[in-house]
Chimera marker file (.cmm) of the C-alpha trace (Angstrom):
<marker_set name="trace">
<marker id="1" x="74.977" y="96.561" z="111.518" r="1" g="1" b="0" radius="0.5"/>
<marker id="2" x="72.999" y="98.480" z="113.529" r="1" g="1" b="0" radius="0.5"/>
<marker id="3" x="75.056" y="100.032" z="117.033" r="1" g="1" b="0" radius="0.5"/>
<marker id="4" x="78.903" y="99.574" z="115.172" r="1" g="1" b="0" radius="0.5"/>
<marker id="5" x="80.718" y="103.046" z="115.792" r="1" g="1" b="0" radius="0.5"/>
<marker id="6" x="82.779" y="104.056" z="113.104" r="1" g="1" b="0" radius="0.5"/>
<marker id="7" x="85.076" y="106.872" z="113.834" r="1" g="1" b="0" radius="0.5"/>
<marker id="8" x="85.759" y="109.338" z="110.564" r="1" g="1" b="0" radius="0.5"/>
<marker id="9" x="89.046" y="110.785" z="110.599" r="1" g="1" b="0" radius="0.5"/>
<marker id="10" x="88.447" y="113.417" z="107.808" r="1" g="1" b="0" radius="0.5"/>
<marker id="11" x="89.476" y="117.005" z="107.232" r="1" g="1" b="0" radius="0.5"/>
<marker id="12" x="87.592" y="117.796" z="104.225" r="1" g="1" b="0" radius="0.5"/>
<marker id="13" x="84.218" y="118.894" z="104.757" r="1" g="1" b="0" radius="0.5"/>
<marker id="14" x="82.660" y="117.430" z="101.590" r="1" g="1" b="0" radius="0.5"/>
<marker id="15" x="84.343" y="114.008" z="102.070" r="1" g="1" b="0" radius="0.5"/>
<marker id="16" x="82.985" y="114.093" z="105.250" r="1" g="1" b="0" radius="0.5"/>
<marker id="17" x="79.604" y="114.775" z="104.443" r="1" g="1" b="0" radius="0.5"/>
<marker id="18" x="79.712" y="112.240" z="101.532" r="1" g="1" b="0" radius="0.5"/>
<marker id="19" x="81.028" y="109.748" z="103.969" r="1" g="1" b="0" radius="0.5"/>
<marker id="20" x="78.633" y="110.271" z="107.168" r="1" g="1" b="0" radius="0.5"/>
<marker id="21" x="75.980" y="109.746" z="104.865" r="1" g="1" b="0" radius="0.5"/>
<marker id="22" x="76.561" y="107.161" z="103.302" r="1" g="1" b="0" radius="0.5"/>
<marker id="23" x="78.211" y="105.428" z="106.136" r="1" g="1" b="0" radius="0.5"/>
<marker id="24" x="74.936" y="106.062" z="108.309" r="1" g="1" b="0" radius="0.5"/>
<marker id="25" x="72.694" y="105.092" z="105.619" r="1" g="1" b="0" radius="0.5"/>
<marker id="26" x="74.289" y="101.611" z="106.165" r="1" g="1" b="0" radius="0.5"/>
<marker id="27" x="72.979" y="101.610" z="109.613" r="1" g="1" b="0" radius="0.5"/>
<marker id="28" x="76.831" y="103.055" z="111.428" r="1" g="1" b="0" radius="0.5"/>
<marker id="29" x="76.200" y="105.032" z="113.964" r="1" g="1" b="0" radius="0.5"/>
<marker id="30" x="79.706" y="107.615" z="112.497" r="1" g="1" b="0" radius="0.5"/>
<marker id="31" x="81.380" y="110.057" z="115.084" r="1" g="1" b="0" radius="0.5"/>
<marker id="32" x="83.737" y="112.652" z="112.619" r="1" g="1" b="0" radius="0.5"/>
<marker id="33" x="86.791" y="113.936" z="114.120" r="1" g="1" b="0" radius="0.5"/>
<marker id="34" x="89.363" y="116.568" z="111.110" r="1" g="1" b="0" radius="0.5"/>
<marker id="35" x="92.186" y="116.842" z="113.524" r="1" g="1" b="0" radius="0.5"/>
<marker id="36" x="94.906" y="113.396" z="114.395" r="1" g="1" b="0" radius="0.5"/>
<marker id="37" x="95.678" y="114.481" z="117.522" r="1" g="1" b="0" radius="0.5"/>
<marker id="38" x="92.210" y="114.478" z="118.452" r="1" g="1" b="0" radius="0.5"/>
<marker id="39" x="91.034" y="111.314" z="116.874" r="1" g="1" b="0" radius="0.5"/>
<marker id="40" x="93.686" y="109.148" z="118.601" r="1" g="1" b="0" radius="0.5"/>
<marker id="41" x="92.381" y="110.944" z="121.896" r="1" g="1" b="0" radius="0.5"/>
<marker id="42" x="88.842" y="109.646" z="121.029" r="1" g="1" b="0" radius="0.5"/>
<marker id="43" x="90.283" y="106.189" z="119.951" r="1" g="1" b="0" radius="0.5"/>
<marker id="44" x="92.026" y="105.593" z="123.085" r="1" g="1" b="0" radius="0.5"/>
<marker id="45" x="88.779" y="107.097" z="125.304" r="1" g="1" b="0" radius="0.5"/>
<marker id="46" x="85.884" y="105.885" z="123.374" r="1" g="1" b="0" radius="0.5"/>
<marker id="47" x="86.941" y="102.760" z="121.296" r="1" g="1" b="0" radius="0.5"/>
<marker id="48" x="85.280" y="102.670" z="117.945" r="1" g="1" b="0" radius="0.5"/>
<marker id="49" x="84.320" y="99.489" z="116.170" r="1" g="1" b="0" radius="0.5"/>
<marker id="50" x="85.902" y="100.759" z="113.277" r="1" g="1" b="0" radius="0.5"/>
<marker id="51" x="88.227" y="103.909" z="112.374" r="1" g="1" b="0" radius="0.5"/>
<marker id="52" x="88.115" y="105.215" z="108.504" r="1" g="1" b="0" radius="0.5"/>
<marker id="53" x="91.002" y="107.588" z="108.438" r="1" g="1" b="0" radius="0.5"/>
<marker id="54" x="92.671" y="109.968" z="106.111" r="1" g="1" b="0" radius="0.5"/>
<marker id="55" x="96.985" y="110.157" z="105.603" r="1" g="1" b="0" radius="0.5"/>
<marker id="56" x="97.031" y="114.274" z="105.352" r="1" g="1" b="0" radius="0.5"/>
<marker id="57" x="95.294" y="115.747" z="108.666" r="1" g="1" b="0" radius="0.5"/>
<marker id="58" x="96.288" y="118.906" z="110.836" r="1" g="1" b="0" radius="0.5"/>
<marker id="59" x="98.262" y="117.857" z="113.850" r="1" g="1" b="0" radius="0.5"/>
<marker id="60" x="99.449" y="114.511" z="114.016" r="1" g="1" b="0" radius="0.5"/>
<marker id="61" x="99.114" y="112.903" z="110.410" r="1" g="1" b="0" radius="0.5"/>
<marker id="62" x="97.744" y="109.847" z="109.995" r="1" g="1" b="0" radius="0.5"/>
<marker id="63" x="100.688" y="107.391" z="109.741" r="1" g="1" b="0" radius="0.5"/>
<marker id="64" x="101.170" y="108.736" z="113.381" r="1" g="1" b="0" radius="0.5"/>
<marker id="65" x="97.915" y="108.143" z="114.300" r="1" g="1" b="0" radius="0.5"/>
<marker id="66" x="98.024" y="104.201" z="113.045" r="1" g="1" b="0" radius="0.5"/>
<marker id="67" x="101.716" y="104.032" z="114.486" r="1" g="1" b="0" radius="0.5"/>
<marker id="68" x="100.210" y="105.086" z="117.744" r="1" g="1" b="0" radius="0.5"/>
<marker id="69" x="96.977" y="102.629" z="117.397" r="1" g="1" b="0" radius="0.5"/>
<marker id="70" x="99.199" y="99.776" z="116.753" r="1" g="1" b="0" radius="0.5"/>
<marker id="71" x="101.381" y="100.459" z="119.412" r="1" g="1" b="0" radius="0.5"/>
<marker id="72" x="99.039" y="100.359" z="122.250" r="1" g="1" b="0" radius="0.5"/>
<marker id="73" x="98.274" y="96.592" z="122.928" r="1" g="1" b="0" radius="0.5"/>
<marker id="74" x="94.284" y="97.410" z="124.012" r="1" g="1" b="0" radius="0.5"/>
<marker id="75" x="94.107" y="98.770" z="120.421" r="1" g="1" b="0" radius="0.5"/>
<marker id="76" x="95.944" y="96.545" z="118.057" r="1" g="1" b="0" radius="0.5"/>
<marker id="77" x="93.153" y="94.573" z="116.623" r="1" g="1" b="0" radius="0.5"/>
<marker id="78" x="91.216" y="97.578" z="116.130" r="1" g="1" b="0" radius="0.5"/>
<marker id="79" x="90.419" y="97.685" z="112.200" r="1" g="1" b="0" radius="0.5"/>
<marker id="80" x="91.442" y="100.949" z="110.642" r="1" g="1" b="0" radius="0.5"/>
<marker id="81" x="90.680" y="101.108" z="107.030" r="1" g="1" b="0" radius="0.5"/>
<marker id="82" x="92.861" y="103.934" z="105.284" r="1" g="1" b="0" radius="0.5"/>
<marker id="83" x="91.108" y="106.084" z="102.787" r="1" g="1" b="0" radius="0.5"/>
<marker id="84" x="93.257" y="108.699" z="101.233" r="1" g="1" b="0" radius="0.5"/>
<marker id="85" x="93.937" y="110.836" z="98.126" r="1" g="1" b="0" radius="0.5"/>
<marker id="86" x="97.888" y="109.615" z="98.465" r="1" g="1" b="0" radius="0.5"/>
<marker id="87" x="97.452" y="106.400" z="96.683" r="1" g="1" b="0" radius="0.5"/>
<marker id="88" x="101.202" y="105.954" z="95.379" r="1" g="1" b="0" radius="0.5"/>
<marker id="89" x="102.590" y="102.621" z="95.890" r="1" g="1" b="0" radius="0.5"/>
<marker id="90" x="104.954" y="103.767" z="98.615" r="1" g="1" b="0" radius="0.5"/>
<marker id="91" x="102.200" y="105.103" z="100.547" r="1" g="1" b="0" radius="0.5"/>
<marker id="92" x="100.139" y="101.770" z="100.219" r="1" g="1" b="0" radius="0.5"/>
<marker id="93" x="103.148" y="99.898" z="101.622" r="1" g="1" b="0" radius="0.5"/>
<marker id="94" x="103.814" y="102.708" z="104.472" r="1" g="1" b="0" radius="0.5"/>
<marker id="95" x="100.315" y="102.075" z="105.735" r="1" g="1" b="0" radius="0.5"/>
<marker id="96" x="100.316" y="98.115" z="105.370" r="1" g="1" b="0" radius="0.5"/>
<marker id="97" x="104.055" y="97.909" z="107.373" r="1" g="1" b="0" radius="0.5"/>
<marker id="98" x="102.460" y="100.112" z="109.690" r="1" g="1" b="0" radius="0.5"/>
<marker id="99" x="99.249" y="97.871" z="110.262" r="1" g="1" b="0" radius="0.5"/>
<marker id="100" x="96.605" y="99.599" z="108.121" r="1" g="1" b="0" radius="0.5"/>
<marker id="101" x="93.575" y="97.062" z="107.889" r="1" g="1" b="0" radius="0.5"/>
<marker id="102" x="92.639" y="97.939" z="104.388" r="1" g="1" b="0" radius="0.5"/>
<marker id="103" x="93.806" y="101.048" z="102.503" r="1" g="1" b="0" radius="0.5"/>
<marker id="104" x="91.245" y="102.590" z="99.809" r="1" g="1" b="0" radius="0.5"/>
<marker id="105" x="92.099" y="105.824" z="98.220" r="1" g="1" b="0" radius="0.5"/>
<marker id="106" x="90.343" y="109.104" z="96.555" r="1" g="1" b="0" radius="0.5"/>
<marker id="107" x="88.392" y="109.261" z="94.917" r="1" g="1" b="0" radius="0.5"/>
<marker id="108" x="86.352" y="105.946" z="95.949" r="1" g="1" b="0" radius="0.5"/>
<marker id="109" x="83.410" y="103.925" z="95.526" r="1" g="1" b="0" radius="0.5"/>
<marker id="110" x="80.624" y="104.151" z="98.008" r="1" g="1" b="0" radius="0.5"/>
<marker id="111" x="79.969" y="100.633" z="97.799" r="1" g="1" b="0" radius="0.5"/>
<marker id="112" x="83.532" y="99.941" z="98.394" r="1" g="1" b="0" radius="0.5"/>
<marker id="113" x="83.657" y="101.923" z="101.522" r="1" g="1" b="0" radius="0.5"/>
<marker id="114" x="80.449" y="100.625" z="102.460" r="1" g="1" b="0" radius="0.5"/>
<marker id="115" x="81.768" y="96.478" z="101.605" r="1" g="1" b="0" radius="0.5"/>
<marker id="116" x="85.096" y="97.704" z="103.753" r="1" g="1" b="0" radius="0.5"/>
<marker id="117" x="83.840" y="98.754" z="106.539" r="1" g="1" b="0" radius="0.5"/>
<marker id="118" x="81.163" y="95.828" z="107.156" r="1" g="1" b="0" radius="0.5"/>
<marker id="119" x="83.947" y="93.264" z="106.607" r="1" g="1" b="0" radius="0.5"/>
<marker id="120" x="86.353" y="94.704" z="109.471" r="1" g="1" b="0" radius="0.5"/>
<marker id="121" x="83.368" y="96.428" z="111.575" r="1" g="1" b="0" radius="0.5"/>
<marker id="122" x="82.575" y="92.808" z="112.552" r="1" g="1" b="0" radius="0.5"/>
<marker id="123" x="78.405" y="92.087" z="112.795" r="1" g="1" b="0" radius="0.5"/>
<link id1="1" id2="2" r="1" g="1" b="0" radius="0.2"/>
<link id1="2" id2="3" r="1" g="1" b="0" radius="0.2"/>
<link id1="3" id2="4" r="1" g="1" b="0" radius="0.2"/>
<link id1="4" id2="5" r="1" g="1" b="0" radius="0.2"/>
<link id1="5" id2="6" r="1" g="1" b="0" radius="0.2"/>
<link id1="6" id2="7" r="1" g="1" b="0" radius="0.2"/>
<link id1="7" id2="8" r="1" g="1" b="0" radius="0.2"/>
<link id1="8" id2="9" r="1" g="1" b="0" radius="0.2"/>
<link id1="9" id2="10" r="1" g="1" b="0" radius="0.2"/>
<link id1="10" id2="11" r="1" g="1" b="0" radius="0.2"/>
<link id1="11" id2="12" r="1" g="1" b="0" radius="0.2"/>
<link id1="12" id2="13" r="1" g="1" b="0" radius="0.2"/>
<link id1="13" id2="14" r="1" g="1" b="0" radius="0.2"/>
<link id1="14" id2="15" r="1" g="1" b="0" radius="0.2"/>
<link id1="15" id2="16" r="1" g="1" b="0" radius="0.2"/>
<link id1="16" id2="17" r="1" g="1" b="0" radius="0.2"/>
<link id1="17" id2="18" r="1" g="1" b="0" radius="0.2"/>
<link id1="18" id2="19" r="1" g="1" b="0" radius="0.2"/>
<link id1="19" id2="20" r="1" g="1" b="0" radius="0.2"/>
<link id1="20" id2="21" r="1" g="1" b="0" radius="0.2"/>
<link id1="21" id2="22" r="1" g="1" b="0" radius="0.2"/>
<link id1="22" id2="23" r="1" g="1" b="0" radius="0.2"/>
<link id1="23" id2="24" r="1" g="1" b="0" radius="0.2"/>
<link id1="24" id2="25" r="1" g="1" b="0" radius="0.2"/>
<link id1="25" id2="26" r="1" g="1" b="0" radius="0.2"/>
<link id1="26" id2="27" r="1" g="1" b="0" radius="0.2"/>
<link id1="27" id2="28" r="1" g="1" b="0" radius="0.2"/>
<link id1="28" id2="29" r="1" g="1" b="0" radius="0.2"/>
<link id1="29" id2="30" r="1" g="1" b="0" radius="0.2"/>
<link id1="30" id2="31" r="1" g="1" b="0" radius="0.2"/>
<link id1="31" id2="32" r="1" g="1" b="0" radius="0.2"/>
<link id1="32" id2="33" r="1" g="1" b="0" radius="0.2"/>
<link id1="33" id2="34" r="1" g="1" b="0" radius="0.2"/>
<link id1="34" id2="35" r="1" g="1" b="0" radius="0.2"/>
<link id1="35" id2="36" r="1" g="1" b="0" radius="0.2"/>
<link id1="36" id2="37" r="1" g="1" b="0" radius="0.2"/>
<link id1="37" id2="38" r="1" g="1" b="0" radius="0.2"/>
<link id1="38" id2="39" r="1" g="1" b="0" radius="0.2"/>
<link id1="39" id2="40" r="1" g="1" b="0" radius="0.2"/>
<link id1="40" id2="41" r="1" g="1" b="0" radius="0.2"/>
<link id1="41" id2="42" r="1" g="1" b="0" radius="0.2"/>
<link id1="42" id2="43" r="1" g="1" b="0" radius="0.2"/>
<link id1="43" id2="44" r="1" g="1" b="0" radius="0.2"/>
<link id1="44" id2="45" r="1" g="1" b="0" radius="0.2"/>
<link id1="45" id2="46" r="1" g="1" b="0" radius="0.2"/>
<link id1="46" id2="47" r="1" g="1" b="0" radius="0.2"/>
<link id1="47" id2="48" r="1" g="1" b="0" radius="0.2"/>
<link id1="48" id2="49" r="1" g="1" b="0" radius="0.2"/>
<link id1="49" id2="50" r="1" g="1" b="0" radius="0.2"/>
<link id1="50" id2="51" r="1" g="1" b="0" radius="0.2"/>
<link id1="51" id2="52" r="1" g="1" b="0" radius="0.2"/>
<link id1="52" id2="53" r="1" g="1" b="0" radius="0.2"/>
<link id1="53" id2="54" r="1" g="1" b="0" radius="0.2"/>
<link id1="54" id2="55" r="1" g="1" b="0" radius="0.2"/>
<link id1="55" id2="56" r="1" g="1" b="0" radius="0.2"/>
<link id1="56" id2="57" r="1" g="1" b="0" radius="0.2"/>
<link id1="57" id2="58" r="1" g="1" b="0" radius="0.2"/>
<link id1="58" id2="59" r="1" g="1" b="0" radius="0.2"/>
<link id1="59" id2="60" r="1" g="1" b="0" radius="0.2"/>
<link id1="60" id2="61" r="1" g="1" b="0" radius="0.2"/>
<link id1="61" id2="62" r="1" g="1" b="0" radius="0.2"/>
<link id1="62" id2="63" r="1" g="1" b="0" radius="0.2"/>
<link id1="63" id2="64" r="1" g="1" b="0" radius="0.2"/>
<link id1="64" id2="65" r="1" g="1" b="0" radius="0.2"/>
<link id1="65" id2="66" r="1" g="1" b="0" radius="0.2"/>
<link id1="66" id2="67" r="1" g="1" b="0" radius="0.2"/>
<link id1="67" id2="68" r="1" g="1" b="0" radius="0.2"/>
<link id1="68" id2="69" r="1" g="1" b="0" radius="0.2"/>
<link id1="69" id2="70" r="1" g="1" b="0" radius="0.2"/>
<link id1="70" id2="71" r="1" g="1" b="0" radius="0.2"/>
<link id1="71" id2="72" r="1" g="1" b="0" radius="0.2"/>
<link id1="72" id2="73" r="1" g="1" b="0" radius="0.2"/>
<link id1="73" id2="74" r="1" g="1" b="0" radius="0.2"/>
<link id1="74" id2="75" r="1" g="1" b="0" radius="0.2"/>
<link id1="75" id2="76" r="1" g="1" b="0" radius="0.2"/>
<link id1="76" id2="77" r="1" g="1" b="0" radius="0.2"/>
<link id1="77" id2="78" r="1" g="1" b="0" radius="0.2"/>
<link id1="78" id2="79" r="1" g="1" b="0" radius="0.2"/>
<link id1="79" id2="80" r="1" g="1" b="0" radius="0.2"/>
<link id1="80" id2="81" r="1" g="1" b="0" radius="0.2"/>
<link id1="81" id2="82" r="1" g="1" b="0" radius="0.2"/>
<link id1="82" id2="83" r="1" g="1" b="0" radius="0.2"/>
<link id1="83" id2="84" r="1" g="1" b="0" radius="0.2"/>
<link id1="84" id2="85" r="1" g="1" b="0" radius="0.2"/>
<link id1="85" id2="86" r="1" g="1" b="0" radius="0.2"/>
<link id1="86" id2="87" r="1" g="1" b="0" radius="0.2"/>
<link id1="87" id2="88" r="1" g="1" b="0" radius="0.2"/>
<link id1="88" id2="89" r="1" g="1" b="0" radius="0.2"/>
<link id1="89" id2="90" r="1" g="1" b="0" radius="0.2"/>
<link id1="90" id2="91" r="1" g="1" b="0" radius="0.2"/>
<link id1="91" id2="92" r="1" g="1" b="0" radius="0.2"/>
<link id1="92" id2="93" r="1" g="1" b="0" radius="0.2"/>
<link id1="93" id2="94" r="1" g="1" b="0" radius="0.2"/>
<link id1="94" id2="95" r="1" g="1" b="0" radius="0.2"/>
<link id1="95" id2="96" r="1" g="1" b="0" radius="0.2"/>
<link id1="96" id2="97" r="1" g="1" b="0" radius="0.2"/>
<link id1="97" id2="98" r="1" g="1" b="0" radius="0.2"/>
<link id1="98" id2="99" r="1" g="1" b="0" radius="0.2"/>
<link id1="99" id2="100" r="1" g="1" b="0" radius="0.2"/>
<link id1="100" id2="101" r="1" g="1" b="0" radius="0.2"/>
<link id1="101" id2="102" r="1" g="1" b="0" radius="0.2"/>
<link id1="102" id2="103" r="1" g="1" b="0" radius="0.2"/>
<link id1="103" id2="104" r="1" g="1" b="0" radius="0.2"/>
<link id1="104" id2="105" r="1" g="1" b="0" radius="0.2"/>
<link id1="105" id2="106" r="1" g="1" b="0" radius="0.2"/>
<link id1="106" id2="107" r="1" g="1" b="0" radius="0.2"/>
<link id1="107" id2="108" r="1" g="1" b="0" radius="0.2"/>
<link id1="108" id2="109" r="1" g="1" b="0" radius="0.2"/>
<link id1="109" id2="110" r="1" g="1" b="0" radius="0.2"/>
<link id1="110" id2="111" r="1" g="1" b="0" radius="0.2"/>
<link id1="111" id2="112" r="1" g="1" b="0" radius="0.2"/>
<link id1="112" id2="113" r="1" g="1" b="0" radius="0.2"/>
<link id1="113" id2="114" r="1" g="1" b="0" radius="0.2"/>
<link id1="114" id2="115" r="1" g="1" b="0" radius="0.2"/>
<link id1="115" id2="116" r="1" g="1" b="0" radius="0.2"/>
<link id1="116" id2="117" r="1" g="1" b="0" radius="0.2"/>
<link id1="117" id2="118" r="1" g="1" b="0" radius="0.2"/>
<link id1="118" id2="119" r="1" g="1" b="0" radius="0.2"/>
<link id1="119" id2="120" r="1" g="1" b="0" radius="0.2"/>
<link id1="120" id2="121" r="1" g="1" b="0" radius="0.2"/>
<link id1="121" id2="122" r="1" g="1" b="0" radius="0.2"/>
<link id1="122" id2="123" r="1" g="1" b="0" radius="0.2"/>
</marker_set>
C-alpha cells in the first residue's frame, strides 16, 4: 500500500486526526483538505488514488464535490468513499445516484475504513 494518496475531505479536527492516523498507519501517504471548494481544486490538480470525503463541509458540500468528480471524464473512475454522520437512507441513495464508491457513516470502524479504502485504493 505503500505510495497510494488518499485525499481526506474532513472538517472536524478530531475526525481528522483519528483518520490521518489511522489511515497512515496503513501505509497511505493522507493529504487533509476541511473546505469542498478546495478539495475538488486539489482533486482536479493533484489526483489522489483515493478521496474519503465528508457530506457537511464549508463551501461547496460534498454532494457538489462528487457531482463535480463524476462529471469530469479524467475523474470518473476515481474511487470516493463517503464517510459521513448523515447516514439516513435518503442520503445513502443521494450519494450512490450521484456515483459515491462506497458510503460509510459516523461514527465508524477503523477497520472498516481501513478494509474500504484498500479495496478501491487499488494495490
Amino acid at each position: 500500500m505503500a505510495g497510494k494518496r488518499i485525499l481526506l475531505v474532513e472538517d472536524e479536527p478530531n475526525i481528522v486526526e483519528s483518520l490521518r492516523f489511522i489511515l497512515e498507519q496503513a501505509g497511505f501517504e493522507v493529504d487533509v483538505i476541511s473546505d469542498g471548494n478546495a478539495a475538488l481544486a486539489s482533486v482536479i490538480a493533484d489526483r489522489p488514488d483515493a478521496v474519503v470525503l465528508d457530506i457537511m463541509l464549508p463551501g461547496m458540500n460534498g454532494f457538489d464535490v462528487l457531482r463535480a468528480v463524476r462529471g469530469d471524464t479524467k475523474l470518473a473512475s476515481l474511487p470516493v468513499i463517503v464517510l459521513t454522520a448523515k447516514g439516513q437512507p435518503n442520503d445513502r441513495k443521494m450519494a450512490e445516484t450521484i456515483g459515491a464508491t462506497a458510503f460509510i457513516t459516523k461514527p465508524f470502524s477503523n477497520a472498516e475504513v481501513i478494509e474500504c479504502v484498500r479495496s478501491h485504493a487499488g494495490s
